[in-house]
C-alpha positions as CSV (number, residue, x, y, z in Angstrom):
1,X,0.0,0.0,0.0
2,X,3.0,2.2,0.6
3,X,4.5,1.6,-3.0
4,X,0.9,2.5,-4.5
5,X,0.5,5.4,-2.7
6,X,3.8,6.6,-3.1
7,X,3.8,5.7,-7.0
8,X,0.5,8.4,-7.1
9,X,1.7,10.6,-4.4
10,X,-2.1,10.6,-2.9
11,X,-3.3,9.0,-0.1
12,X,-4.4,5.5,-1.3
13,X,-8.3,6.3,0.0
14,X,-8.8,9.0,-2.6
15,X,-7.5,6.6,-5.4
16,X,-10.0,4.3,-7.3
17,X,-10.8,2.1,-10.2
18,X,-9.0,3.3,-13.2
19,X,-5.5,4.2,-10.9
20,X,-5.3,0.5,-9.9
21,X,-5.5,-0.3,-13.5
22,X,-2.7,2.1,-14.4
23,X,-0.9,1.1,-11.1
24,X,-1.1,-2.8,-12.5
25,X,0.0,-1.8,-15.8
26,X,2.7,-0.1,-13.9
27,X,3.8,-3.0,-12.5
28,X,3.7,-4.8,-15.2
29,X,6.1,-3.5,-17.9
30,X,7.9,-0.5,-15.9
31,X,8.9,-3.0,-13.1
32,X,8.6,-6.2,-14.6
33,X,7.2,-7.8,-11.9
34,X,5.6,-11.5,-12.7
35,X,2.2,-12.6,-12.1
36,X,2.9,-13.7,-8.3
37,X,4.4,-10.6,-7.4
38,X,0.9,-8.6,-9.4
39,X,-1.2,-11.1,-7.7
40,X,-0.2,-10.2,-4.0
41,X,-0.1,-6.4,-4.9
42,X,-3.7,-6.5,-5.8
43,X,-4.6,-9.1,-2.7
44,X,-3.2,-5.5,-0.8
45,X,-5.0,-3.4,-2.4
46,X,-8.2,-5.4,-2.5
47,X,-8.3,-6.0,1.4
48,X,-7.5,-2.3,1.8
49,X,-10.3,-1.2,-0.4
50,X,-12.7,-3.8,0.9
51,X,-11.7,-4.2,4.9
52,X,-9.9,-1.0,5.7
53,X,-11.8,1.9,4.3
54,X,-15.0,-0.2,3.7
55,X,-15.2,0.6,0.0
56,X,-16.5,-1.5,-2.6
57,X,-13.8,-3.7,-4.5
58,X,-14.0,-1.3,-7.7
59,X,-12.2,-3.6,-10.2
60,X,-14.3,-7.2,-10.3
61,X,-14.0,-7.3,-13.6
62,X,-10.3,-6.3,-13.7
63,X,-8.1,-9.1,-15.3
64,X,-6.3,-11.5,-12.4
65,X,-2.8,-12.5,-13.7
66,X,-2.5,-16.2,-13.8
67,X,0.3,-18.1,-11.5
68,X,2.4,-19.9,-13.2
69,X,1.9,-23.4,-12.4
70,X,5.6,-24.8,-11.6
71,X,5.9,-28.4,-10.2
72,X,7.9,-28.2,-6.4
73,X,11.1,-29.8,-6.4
74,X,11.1,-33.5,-5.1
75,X,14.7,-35.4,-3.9
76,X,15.5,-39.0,-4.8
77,X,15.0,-41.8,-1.8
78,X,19.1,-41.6,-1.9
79,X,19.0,-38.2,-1.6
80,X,16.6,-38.0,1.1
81,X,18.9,-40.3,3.2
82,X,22.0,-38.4,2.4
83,X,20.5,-35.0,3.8
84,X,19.0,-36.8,6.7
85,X,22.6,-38.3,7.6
86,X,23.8,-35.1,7.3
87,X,21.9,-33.7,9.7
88,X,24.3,-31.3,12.1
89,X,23.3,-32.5,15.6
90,X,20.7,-35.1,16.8
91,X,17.7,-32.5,17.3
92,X,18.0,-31.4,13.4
93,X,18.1,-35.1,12.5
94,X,14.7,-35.7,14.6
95,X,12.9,-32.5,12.6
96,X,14.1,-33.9,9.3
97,X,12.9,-37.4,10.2
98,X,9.1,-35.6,11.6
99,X,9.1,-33.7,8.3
100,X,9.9,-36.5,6.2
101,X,8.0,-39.2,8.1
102,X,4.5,-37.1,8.5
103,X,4.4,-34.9,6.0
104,X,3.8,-32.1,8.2
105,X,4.7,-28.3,7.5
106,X,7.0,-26.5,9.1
107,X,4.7,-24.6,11.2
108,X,3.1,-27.8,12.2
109,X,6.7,-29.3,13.2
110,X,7.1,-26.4,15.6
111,X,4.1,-26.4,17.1
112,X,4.1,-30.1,18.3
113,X,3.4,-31.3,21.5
114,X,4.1,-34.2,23.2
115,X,0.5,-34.9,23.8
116,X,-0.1,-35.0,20.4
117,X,2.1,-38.3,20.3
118,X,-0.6,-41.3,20.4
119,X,2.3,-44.3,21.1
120,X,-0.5,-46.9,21.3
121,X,-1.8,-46.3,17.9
122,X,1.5,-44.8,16.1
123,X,-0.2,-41.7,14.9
124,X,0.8,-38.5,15.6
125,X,-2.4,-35.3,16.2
126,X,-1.3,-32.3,13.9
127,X,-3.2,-29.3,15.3
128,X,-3.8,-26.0,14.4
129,X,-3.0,-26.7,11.4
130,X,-2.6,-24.3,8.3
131,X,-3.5,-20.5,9.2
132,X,-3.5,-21.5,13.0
133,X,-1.2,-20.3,15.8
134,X,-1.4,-22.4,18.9
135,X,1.5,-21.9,21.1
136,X,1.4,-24.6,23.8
137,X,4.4,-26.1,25.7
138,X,6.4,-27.6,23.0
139,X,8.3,-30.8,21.5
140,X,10.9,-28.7,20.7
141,X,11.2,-25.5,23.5
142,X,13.3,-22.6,22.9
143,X,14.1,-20.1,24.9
144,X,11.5,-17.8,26.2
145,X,12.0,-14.3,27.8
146,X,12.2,-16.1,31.5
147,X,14.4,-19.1,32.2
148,X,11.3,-21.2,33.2
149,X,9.1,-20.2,30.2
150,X,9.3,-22.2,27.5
151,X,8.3,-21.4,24.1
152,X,8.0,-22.4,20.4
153,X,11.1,-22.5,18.7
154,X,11.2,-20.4,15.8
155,X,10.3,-21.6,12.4
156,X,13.7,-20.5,10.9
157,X,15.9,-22.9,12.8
158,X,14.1,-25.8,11.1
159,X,14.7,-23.6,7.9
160,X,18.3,-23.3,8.7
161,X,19.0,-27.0,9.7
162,X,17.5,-28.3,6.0
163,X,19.9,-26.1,4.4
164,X,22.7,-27.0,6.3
165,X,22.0,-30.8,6.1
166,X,22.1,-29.9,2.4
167,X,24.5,-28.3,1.7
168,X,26.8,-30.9,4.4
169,X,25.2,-33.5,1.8
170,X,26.2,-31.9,-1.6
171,X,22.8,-31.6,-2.8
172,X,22.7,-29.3,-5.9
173,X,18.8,-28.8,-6.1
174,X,17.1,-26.5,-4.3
175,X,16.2,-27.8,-0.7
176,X,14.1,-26.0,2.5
177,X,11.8,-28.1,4.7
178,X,8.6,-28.0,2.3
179,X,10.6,-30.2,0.3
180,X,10.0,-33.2,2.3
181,X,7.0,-32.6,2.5
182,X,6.8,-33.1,-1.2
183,X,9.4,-36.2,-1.0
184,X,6.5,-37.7,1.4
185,X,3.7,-37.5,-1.0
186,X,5.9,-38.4,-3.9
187,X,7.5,-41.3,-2.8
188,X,4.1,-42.6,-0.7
189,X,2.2,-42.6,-4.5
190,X,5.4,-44.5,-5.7
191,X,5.1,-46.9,-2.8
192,X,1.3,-47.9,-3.8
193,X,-0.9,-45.4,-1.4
194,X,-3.5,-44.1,-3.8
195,X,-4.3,-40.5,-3.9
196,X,-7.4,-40.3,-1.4
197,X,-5.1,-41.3,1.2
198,X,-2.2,-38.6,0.6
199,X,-4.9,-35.7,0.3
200,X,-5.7,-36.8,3.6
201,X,-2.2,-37.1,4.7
202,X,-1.3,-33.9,3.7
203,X,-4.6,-31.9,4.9
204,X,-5.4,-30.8,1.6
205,X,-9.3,-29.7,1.0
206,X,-9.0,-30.2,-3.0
207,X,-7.9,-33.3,-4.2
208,X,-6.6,-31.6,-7.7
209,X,-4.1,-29.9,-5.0
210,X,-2.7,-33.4,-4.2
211,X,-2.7,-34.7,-7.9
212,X,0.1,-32.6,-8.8
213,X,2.2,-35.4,-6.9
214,X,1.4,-37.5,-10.3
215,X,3.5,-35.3,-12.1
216,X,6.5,-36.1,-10.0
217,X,6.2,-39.9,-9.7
218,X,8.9,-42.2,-12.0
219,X,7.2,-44.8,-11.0
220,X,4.0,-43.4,-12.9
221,X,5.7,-41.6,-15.8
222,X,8.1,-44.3,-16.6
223,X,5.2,-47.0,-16.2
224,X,3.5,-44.9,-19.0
225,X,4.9,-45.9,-22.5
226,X,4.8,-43.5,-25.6
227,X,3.3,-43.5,-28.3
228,X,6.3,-43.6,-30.2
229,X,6.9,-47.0,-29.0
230,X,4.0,-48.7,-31.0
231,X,5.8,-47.6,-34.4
232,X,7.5,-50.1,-36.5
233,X,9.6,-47.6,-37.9
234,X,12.1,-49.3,-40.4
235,X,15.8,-47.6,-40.1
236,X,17.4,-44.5,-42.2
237,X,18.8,-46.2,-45.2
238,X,22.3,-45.0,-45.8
239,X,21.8,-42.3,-47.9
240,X,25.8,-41.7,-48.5
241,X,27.6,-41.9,-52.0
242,X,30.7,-44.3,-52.7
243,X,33.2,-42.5,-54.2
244,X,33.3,-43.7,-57.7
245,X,36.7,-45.2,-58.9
246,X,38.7,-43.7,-61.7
């Protein structure tokens, strides 16, 4: 909201319909921003129109840019052992085996509880989930402001601890902790679990969200044979000239 009202130098309340157009234009081909970075400008703008100075969202019909759909990065079995072994202490080895063995998000990991443990049944309770802070006595206590308080560790050391175990293991793709959360889906669907049972896994409301993970199975794309191999192509003749004798 700062960069919009600065771009018009007027406060943002007096602006309306047709200066957000020029404002997404702006952004657009003056500061070549892609359709992500568009797409949470206007989120800004909308809520501020809409929740801040109770107005009206004036552009409905203004075009959305569309995401780019990009598949997430997914490690190799081999791979996934390698940056778990790598792992720089015992604690960063235990989130790396949670993120890899549940599934869970980040901000799930760090909110964990020991009575969210169910040893009888093997299952562990994820709550809170997405969009939720609950900030109960922790797995995994940091350090609070009082030497008896405990807190949630933050989110950024589990951040930190993937990259390290990376880059300890000589991985050259691009790894952070949501990344096993993808290797858990992906190698589950290569393993036999069927879709239904992922979306579940994972929390996700759509299953189309979870379907992605087909994309990123070899055990489904190589299973799947091409067309090309149904051909009975015959081979090039040799096509090349002998050099004629004199």
């Amino acid at each position: 909201m700062e960069e919009f009202a600065r771009y018009y130098k007027i406060r943002p309340d007096r602006l309306g319909r047709e200066h957000i157009r020029q404002y997404q234009a702006h952004l657009f081909t003056d500061r070549k921003l892609d359709a992500i970075s568009v797409a949470q400008q206007l989120s800004a703008l909308r809520f501020f129109f809409r929740k801040t100075v109770r107005r009206p969202w004036v552009v409905e019909d203004l075009p959305s840019p569309k995401r780019p759909i990009r598949l997430p990065g997914v490690l190799s079995r081999e791979e996934v052992e390698r940056l778990i072994q790598c792992a720089a202490s015992p604690l960063h080895r235990i989130w790396l085996l949670t993120l890899y063995a549940t599934g869970m998000r980040r901000e799930e990991l760090v909110r964990l509880k020991i009575s969210d443990i169910d040893t009888g049944r093997m299952l562990i309770r994820i709550r809170q989930g997405k969009g939720k802070k609950d900030r109960d006595v922790m797995l995994f206590p940091g350090k609070g402001p009082h030497p008896k308080v405990e807190v949630p560790i933050d989110s950024r050391s589990i951040f930190n601890a993937v990259q390290q175990a990376a880059q300890r293991a000589g991985l050259d793709k691009r790894v952070h902790p949501h990344t096993l959360r993808h290797c858990f889906a992906t190698h589950l669907l290569e393993s036999g679990a069927d879709l239904r049972t992922i979306q579940l896994l994972l929390g996700h409301a759509d299953l189309d969200t979870t379907s992605r993970y087909w994309h990123l199975s070899e055990r489904h794309l190589n299973a799947t044979a091409s067309p090309l191999d149904s051909l009975t192509l015959q081979p090039i003749p040799n096509s090349e000239k002998k050099p004629r004798v004199k």
